[in-house]
N, C-alpha and C positions, 0 to 999 in steps of 0.2 A: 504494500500500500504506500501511495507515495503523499507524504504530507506537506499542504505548503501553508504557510502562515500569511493571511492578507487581513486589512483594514475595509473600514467600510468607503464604498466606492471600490474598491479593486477587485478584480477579476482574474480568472483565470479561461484560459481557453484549446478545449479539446479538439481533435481531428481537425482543424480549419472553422469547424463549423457550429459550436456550440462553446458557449459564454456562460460561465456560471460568475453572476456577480455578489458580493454581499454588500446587500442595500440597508442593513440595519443589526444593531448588535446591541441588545437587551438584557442586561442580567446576564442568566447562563442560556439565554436564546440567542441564536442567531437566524436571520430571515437571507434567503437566497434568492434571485433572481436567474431563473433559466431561460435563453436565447438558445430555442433548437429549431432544426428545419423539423416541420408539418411530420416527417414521414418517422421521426423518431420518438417513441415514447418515451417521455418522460413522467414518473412517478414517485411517490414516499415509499420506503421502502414496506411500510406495513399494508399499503395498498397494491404495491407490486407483489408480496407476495399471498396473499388473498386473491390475486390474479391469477398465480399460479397454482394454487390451490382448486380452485374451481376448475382452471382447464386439467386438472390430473384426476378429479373426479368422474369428470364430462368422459373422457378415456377410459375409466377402469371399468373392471369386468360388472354385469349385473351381480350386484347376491344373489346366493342360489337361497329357493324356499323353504320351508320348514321339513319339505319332504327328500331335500337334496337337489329338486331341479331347475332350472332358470323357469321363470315367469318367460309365457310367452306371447 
């Protein structure tokens, strides 16, 4: 993990194409500003992974019924 230390107003910037800036720094909060193009999602990570949770359900097998067989 690569850590860098900024102020508020500075930024950092990935691949060319995405700007994570800190616009504000509160206590032990800090607020980020993300600049991505359209096609890349960006989320919180307890929303990202509630993302992924849902799609590894939507995949897994049916439970089988109290008799041992898939509901058909």
């Amino acid at each position: 993990m690569l850590v860098l230390s900024r102020k508020k107003n500075e930024s950092i910037v990935i691949n060319n194409d995405i700007t994570i800036v800190v616009v504000e720094i509160r206590g032990d909060k800090v607020r980020l500003g993300v600049e991505a193009p359209k096609e890349v999602p960006v989320h919180r990570r307890e929303v990202y992974d509630a993302i992924k949770r849902n799609e590894a359900a939507e995949h897994a097998p049916a439970p089988a019924n109290e008799a041992g067989l898939k509901d058909s």
